[in-house]
C-alpha positions in Angstrom: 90.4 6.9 42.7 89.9 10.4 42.6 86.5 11.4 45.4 83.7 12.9 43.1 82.0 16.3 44.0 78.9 15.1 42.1 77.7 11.8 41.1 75.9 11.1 38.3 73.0 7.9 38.6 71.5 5.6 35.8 67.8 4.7 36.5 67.0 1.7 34.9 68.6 -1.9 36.4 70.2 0.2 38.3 68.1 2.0 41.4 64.8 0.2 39.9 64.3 -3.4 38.6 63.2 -2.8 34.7 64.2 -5.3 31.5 67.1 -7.1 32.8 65.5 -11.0 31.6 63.1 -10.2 28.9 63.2 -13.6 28.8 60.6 -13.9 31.6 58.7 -11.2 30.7 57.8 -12.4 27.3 57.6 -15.6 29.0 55.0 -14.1 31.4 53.0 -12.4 29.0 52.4 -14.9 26.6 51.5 -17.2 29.3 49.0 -15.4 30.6 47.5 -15.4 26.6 47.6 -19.1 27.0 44.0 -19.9 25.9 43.5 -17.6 23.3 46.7 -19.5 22.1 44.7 -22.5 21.1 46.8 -25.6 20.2 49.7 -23.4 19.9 52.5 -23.7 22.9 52.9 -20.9 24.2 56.8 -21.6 24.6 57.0 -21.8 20.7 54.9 -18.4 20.6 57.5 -17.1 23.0 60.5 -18.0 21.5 59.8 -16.4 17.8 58.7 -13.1 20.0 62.0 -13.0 21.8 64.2 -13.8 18.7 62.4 -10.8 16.8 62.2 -8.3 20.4 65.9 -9.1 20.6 67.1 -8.8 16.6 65.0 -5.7 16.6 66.8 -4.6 20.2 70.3 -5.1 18.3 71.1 -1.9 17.3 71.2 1.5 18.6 68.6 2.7 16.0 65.8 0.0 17.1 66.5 0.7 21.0 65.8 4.0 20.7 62.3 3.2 19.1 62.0 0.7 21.5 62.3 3.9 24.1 61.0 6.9 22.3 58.0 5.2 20.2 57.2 2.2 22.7 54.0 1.2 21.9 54.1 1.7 18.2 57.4 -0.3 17.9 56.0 -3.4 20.2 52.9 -4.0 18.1 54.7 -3.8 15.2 57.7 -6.3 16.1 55.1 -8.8 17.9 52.8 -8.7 14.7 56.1 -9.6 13.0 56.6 -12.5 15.1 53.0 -13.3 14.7 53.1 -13.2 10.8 56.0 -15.4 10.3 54.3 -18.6 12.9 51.0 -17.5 10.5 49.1 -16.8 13.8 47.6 -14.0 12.0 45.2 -13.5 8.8 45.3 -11.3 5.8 44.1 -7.1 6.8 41.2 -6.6 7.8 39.9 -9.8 9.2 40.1 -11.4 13.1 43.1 -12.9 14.2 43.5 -16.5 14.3 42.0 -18.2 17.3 41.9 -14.5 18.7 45.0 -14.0 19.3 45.7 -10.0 19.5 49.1 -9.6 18.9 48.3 -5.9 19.8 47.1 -6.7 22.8 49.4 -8.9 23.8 52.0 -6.2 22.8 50.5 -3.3 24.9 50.7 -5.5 28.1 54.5 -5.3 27.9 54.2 -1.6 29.4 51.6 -2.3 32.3 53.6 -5.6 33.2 56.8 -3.6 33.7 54.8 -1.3 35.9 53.2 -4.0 38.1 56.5 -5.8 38.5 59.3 -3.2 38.9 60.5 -2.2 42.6 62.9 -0.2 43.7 66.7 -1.8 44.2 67.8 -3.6 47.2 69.6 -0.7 49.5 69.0 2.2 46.5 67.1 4.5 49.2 69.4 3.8 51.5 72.8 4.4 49.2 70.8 7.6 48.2 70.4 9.3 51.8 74.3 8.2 52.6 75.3 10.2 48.9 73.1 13.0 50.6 74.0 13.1 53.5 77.9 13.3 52.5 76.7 16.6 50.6 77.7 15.2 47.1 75.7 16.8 44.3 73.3 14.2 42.5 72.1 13.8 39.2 69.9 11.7 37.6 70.7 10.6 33.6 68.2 8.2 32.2 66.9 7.3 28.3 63.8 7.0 27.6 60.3 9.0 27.7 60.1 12.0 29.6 56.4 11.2 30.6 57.3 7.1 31.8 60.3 7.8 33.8 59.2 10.6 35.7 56.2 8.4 36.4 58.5 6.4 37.8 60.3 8.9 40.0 56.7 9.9 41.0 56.0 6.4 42.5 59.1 5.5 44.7 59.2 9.1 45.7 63.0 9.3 44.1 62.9 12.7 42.6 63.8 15.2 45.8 67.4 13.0 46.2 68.5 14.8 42.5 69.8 18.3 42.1 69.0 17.6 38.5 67.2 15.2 36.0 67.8 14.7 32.8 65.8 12.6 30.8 66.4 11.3 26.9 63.2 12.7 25.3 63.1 16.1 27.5 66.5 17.0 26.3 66.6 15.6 22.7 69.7 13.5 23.5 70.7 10.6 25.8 73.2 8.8 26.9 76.0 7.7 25.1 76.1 10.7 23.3 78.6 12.5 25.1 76.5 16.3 25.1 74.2 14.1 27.7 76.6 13.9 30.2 78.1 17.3 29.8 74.8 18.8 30.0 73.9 17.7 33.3 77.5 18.1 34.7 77.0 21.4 33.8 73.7 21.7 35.3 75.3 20.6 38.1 78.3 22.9 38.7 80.8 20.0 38.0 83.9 19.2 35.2 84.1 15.6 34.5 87.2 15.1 36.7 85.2 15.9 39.9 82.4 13.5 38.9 81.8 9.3 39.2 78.7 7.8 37.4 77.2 4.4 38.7 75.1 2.9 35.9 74.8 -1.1 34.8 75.2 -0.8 31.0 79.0 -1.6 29.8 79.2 1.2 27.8 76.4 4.1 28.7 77.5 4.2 32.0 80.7 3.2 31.7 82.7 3.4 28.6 81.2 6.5 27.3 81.3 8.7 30.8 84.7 7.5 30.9 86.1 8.9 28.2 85.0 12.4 29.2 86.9 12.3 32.0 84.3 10.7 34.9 85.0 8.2 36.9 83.2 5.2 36.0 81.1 3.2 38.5 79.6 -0.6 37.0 77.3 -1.9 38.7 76.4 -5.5 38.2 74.8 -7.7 40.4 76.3 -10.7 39.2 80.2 -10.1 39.8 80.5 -12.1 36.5 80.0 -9.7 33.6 83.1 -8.8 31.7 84.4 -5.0 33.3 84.1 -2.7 30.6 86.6 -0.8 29.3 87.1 2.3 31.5 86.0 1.4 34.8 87.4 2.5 37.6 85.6 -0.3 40.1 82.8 -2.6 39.9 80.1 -3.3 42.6 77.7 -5.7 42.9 75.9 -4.1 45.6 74.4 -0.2 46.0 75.0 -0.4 49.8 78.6 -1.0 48.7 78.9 2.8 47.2 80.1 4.2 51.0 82.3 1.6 51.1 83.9 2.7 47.8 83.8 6.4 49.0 84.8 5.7 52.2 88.4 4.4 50.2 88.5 7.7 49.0 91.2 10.5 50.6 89.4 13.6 51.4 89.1 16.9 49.4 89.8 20.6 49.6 88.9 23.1 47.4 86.1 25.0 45.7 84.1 22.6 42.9 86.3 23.4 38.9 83.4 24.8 37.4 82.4 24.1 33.5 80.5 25.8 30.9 77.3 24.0 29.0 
């Protein structure tokens, strides 16, 4: 592989724990409804949330929502779930046995926050990337105000040369102007630059047809490797490893225009 200049990083399942087993975190907020649940289990209750969070997930269209217009689009898919298992009554009047599907919809966010953490040896890939000089940059979807929250909080924003979040800059990733953007923020042509990301084709597929070389990370070593990428690593602390493969470079940085 060719040794990058500039590395672009995903944020998401990637340096932070986020929704990698919605699973349990419908799982977990339901239960924690259990009461107001009445006679109704609250595995049923779960499973008709999951099947309509994941149907609605399906598409590009709804993830974006999902993103972009997160509280909106939570209370509207778990009210879905909650009309078709009739837990709730016609406008206008309490739900049944109290249930508050809003309620329960709005904890989605605040239980994310309380159970994310930063990713096994992410700090310590990100002062190694540093400290080899490479330029970094930080691609992410989602809400400008959310994700910089979450740079805030583990105190990852001074490792980045540049950001780039979905909302702030009216596209995101896989739309290829995302990546060109920050490359170009950053000084960098496509051929001088890996990205390290977890989704198949955001972070892999899609930078790799521009020309970057494409890092997937999964932490399972058993996900299919997506077309386009260049290695796979199951581990962050792995990345110097992978670099340290790499033959050294001369040169001045090939320079591109926005």
């Amino acid at each position: 592989m060719r040794p990058p200049r500039t590395l672009l990083l995903d944020l998401d399942d990637t340096l932070l724990t986020a929704y990698r087993q919605p699973e349990r975190t419908w799982a977990s907020i339901i239960a924690e409804h259990a009461d107001a649940l009445g006679e109704h289990s609250t595995r049923w209750v779960t499973a008709e949330v999951l099947d309509r969070v994941l149907s609605f997930l399906s598409d590009e269209e709804g993830r974006k929502l999902w993103r972009l217009e997160g509280d909106a689009t939570r209370r509207r898919v778990v009210r879905s779930a909650f009309h078709r298992l009739n837990l709730a009554r016609p406008a206008g009047s309490d739900p049944l046995h109290g249930v508050d599907a809003d309620r329960i919809a709005d904890r989605f966010e605040t239980y994310l926050e309380e159970a994310i953490t930063l990713k096994p040896g992410a700090r310590g890939m990100l002062e190694e990337l540093r400290a080899r000089g490479l330029r970094l940059g930080l691609l992410t979807n989602g809400s400008g105000a959310r994700q910089r929250a979450k740079l805030a909080r583990f105190g990852l924003a001074p490792f980045f040369g540049a950001i780039q979040i979905e909302e702030e800059a009216g596209f995101g990733k896989p739309d290829p102007r995302a990546y060109l953007r920050l490359l170009a923020r950053l000084d960098t042509a496509p051929g001088d630059a890996w990205m390290l990301g977890d989704d198949p084709v955001w972070d892999v597929t899609a930078p790799a047809a521009l020309g970057l070389t494409a890092i997937f990370y999964d932490e399972t070593g058993l996900a299919p490797l997506p077309r386009g990428a260049a290695a796979r690593i199951a581990r962050l602390d792995a990345m110097a490893g992978l670099l340290g493969r790499c033959p050294a470079r001369a040169g001045p940085p090939r320079r591109i225009r926005p």
